[in-house]
C-alpha positions in Angstrom: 0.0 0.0 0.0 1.5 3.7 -1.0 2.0 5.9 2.0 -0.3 8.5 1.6 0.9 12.2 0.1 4.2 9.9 -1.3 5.1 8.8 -4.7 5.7 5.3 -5.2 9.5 5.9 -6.8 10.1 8.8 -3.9 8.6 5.8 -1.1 11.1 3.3 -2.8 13.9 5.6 -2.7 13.5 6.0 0.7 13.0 2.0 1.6 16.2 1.8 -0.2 17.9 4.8 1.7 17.1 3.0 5.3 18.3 -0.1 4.2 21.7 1.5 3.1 21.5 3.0 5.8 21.2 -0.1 8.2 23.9 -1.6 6.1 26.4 0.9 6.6 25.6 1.0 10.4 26.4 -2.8 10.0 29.5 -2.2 8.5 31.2 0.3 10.7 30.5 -1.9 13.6 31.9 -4.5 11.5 35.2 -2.8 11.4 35.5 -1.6 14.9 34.6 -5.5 16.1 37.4 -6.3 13.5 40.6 -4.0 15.0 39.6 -5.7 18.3 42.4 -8.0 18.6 40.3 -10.8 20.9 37.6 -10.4 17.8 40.2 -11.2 15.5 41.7 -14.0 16.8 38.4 -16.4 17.7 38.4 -20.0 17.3 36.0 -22.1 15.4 36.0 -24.2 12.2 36.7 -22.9 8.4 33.7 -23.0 6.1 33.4 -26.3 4.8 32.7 -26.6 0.6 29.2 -26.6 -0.1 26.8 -24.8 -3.0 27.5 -21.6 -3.8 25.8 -18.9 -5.5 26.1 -18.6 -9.2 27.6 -14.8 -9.6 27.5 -11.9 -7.9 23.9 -10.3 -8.4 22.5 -13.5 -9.0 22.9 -15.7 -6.3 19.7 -14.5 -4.2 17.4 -15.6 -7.0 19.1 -18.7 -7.3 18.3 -19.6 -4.0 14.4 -18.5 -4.1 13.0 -21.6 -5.6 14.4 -23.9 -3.1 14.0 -21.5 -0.2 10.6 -20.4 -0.6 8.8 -20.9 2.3 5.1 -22.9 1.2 2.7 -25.4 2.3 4.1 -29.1 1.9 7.8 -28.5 1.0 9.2 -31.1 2.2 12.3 -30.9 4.7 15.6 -32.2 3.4 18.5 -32.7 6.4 21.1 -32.1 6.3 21.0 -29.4 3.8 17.9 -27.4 5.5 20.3 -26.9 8.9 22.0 -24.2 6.2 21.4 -20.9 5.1 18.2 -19.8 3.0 19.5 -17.0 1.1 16.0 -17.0 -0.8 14.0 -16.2 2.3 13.8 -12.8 4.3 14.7 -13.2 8.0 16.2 -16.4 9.2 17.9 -17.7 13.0 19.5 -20.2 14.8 18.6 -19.9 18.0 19.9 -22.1 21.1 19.0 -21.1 24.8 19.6 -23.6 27.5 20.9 -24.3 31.3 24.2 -24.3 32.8 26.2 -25.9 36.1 29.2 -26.3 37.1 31.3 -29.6 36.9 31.2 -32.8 34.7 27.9 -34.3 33.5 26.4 -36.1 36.0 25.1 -39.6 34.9 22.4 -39.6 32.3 18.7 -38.9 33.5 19.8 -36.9 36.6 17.3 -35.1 37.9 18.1 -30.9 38.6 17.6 -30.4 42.2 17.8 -27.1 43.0 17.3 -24.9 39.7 18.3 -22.2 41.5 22.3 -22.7 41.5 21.9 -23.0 37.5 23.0 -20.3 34.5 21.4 -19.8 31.7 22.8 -19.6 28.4 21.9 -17.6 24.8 23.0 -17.6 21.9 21.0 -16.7 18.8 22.8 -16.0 15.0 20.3 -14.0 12.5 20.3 -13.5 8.5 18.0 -10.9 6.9 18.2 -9.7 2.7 18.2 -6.3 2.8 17.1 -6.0 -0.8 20.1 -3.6 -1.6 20.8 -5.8 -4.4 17.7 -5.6 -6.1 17.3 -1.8 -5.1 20.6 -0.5 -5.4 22.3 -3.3 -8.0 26.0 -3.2 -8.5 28.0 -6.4 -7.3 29.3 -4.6 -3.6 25.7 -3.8 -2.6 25.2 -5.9 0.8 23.0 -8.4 0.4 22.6 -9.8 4.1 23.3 -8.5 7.3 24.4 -11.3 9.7 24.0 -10.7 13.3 23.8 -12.3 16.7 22.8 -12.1 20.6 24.4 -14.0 23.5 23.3 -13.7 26.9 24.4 -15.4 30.0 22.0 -15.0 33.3 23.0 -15.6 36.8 20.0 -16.1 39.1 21.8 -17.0 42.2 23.9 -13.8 42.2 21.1 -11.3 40.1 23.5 -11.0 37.3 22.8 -10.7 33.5 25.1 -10.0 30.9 24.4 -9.4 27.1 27.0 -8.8 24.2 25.9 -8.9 19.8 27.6 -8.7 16.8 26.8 -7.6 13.5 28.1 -7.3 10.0 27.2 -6.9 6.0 27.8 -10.3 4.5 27.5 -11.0 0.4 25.8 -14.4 0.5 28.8 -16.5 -0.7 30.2 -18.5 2.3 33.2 -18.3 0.5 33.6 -15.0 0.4 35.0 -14.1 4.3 36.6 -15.5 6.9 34.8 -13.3 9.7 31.3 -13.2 8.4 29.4 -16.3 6.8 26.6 -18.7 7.0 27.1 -22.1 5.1 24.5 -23.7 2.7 25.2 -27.5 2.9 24.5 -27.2 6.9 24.8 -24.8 9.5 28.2 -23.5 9.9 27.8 -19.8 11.1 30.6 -17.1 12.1 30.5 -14.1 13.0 34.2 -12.8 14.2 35.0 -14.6 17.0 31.1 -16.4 17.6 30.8 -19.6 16.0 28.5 -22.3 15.8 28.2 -25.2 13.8 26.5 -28.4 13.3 28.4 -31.6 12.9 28.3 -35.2 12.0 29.1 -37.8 14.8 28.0 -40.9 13.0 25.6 -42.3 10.5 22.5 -42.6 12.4 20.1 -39.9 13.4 21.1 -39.0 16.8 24.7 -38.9 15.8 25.1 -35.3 15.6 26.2 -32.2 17.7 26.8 -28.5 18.0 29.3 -26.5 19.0 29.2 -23.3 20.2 31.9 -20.5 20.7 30.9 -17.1 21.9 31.1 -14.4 24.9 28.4 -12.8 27.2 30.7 -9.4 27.8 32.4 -11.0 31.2 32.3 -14.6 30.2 33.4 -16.9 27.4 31.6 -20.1 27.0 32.7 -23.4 24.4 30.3 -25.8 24.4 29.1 -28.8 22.8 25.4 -29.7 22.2 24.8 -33.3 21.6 21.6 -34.8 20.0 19.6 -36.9 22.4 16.4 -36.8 20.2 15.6 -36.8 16.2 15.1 -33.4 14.9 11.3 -31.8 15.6 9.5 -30.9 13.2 7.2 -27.6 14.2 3.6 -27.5 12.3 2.8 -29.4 9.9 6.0 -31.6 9.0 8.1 -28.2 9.7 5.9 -25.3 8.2 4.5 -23.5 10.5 1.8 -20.6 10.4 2.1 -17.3 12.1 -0.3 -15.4 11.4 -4.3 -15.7 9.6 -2.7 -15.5 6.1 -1.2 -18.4 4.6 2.2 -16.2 4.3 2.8 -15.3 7.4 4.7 -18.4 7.8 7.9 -20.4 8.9 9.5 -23.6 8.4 10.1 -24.4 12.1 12.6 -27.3 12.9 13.3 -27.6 17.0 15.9 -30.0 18.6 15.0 -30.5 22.1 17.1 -32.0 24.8 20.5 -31.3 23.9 23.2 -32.3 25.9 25.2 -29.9 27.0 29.1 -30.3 28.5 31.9 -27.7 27.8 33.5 -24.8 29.8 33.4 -21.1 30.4 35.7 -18.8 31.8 35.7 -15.1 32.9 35.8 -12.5 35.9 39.4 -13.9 36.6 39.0 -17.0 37.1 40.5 -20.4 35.1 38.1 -22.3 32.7 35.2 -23.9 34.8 34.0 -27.3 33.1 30.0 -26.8 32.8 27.4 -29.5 31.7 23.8 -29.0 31.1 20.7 -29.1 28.7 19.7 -27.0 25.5 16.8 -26.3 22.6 17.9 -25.4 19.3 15.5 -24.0 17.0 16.2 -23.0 13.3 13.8 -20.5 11.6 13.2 -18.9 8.0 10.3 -17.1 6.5 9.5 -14.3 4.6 6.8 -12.2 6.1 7.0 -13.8 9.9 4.6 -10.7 11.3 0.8 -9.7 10.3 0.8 -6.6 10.0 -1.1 -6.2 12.9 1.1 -8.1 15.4 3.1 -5.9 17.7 5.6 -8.9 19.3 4.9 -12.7 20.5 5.6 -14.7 24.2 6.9 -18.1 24.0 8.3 -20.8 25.5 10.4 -23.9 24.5 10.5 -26.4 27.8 12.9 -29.4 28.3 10.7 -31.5 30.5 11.7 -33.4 33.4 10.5 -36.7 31.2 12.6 -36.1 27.9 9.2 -34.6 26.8 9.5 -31.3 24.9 7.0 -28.4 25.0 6.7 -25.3 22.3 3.8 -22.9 23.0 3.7 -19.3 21.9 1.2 -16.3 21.2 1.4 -13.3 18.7 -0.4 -10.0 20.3 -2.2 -6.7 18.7 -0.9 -4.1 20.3 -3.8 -3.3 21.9 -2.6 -6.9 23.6 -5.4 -9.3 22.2 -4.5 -12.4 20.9 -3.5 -12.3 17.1 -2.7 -16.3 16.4 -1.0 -19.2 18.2 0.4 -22.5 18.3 3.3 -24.5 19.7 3.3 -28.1 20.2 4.2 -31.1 22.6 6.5 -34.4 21.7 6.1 -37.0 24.6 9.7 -38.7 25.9 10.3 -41.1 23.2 7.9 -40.4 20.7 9.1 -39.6 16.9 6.3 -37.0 16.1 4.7 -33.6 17.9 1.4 -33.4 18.5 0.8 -29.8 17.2 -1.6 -26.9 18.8 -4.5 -25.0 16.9 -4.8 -21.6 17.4 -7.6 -22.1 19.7 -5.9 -24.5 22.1 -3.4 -22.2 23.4 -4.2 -19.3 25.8 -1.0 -17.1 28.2 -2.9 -15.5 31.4 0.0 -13.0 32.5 0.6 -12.8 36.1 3.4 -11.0 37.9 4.7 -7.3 36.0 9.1 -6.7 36.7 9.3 -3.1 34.9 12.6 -2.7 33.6 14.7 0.1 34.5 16.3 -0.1 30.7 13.7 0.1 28.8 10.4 1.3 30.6 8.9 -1.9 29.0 6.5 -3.8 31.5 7.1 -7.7 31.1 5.2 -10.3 32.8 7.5 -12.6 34.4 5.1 -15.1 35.8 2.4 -16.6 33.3 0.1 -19.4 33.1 -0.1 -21.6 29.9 -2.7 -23.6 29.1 -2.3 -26.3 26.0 -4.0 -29.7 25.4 -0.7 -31.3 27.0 -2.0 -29.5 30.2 -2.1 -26.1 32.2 1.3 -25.1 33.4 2.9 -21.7 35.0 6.0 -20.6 33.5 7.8 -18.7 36.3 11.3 -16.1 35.5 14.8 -17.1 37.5 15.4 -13.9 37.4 13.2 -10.6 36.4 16.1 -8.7 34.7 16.7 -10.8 31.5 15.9 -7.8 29.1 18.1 -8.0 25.9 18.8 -4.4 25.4 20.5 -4.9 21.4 20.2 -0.7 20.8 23.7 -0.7 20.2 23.9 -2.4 17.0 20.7 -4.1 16.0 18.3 -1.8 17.8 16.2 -4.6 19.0 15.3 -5.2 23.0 13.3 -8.0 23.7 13.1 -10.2 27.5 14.8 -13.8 27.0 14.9 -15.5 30.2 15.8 -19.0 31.8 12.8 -19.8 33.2 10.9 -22.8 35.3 8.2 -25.1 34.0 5.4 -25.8 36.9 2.1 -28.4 36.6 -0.8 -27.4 38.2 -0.1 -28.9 41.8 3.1 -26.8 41.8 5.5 -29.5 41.0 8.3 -28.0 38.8 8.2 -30.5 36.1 10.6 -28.9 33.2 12.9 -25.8 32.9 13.7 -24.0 29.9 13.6 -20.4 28.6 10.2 -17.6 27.9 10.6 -15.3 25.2 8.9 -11.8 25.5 9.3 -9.4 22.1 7.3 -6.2 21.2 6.8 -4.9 24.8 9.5 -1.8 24.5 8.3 -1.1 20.6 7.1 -3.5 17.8 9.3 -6.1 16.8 11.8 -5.0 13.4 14.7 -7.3 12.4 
């Protein structure tokens, strides 16, 4: 729709002006994160061969036909753990729980959730549509860019750090800034993480993670203790009232966690824990109408695995929602209609940051049963204004049945409480 008193070619000019401009941003952070020795001189893996696109200028459209997020496409593994240059917005996103020492013996129970740190660490892709705008083979195609968090609840700390950069769509192309095609192999200065082959059958995989929180540097290594969950309907998953406002939506659950972090002074700590992964691309992810979303992703007590989330107006009615549950042992979710989902907020921490009112304490009710999510901590506010200029509430958080018996833990997601949502 034309903005009203604007000409269509002035209105473009102007799209194309703040997406240059958002590039550029990207770019000089780029740089400064780039002179910073520690930056520099991360670890992590090389790119490992895979597709790449045809030429410069054409490589996005290459990608569409494959990418193109519909009804019924069917997912292809390992190959769909990679980039999807054709679609718009696109994340890997892995949150999970942290504590100190070797992993105890499998199917130990967490006593005391309190003593435990939680972990984030999301990588993003978006097309800025320079390319098609602009043309000429230096226009930016993507902008890479990631959050890591690492939350403290026993002590009240929690610590953010993001990175950010332009990125041309060949993986080839840089050794600071990439996303693979073949499978997920993302970079992003010194932040890595990648998916890797243990073995030949299904569970035989893992990721490994490198980033830093600001104070803290954590490597760790996720292993697969589940297949792969497909969100939806066989991984495409609606958003929204209109077929387009869509994802395809693949979860792993129940990672396995062991590794070690280090900071504040003191020598590397060996850490074990647990982990969701989820991996997400789309084109047009919000309604127009949809301000933000809440969700949660729980690992269960059980080895079950619980997705439930909501997408709000802003006048904080309920827009569209889903999620889904996959019983211990079971190969398939069962997934939620829209109706079957309903968050009843409960306790308000207002966050000194922001101004933005979150509810911290909700009550979720699905048809695999009426839960209250409760926060380890209020202050888990991502505050990305530096670079990204997003700020959204990510949070470990607790999973409790309706006698009060804590039953899973995992992480809530609040977005579009400080502003609507823009990647």
């Amino acid at each position: 729709m034309k903005p009203r008193g604007a000409s269509a070619p002035a209105a473009s000019r102007k799209r194309a002006w703040l997406r240059a401009a958002l590039a550029l941003a990207g770019l000089a952070l780029a740089r400064q994160t780039s002179a910073n020795p520690e930056a520099a001189s991360g670890g992590g893996a090389s790119a490992a061969p895979g597709p790449r696109p045809a030429a410069p200028g054409s490589g996005d459209a290459a990608q569409q036909p494959a990418d193109a997020v519909r009804r019924g496409r069917a997912i292809v593994l390992p190959r769909d753990h990679g980039a999807h240059l054709g679609s718009r917005i696109e994340w890997w996103y892995v949150t999970g729980w942290l504590r100190a020492g070797a992993a105890p013996q499998a199917g130990a129970a967490v006593d005391d959730p309190r003593g435990l740190r939680g972990f984030q660490i999301t990588f993003f892709r978006t097309r800025t549509g320079l390319a098609e705008t602009l043309g000429g083979r230096f226009a930016p195609r993507h902008l890479l860019f990631a959050h890591a968090a690492l939350s403290e609840p026993a002590a009240g700390r929690h610590e953010h750090d993001e990175r950010i950069a332009r990125w041309s769509g060949d993986p080839a192309a840089s050794s600071l800034a990439r996303a693979a095609l073949h499978d997920a192999d993302l970079r992003l200065f010194d932040w890595t993480l990648r998916r890797q082959p243990t073995g030949s059958g299904p569970l035989d995989a893992r990721w490994d993670a490198r980033f830093s929180t600001g104070q803290h540097r954590l490597q760790l290594r996720l292993a697969r203790t589940q297949p792969v969950l497909l969100q939806g309907e066989a991984g495409w998953s609606r958003k929204g009232p209109q077929p387009q406002q869509a994802s395809h939506y693949l979860s792993e659950p129940q990672l396995q966690v062991e590794g070690r972090i280090e900071g504040r002074g003191r020598a590397p700590e060996p850490v074990h824990g647990r982990a969701w992964l989820d991996h997400e691309w789309s084109d047009e992810l919000l309604h127009p109408q949809a301000v933000g979303w809440d969700w949660i992703g729980i690992n269960l007590d059980d080895a079950s695995a619980l997705t439930a989330f909501r997408l709000r107006r802003a006048d904080g009615s309920v827009l569209w929602a889903g999620g889904s549950f996959r019983a211990a042992g079971a190969l398939e979710a069962r997934a939620f209609a829209p109706d079957e989902v309903v968050f009843r907020p409960g306790r308000v921490w207002r966050s000194p940051g922001s101004g933005a009112s979150y509810p911290v304490e909700w009550t979720v009710a699905t048809p695999a049963g009426t839960y209250t999510v409760r926060a380890l901590l209020d202050a888990q506010e991502m505050l990305g204004r530096s670079a990204t200029g997003t700020v959204y509430w990510e949070g470990l958080s607790t999973l409790h049945a309706a006698d009060g018996r804590r039953v899973g833990i995992g992480y809530l997601e609040m977005t579009g409480y400080a502003g609507r949502l823009v990647l």
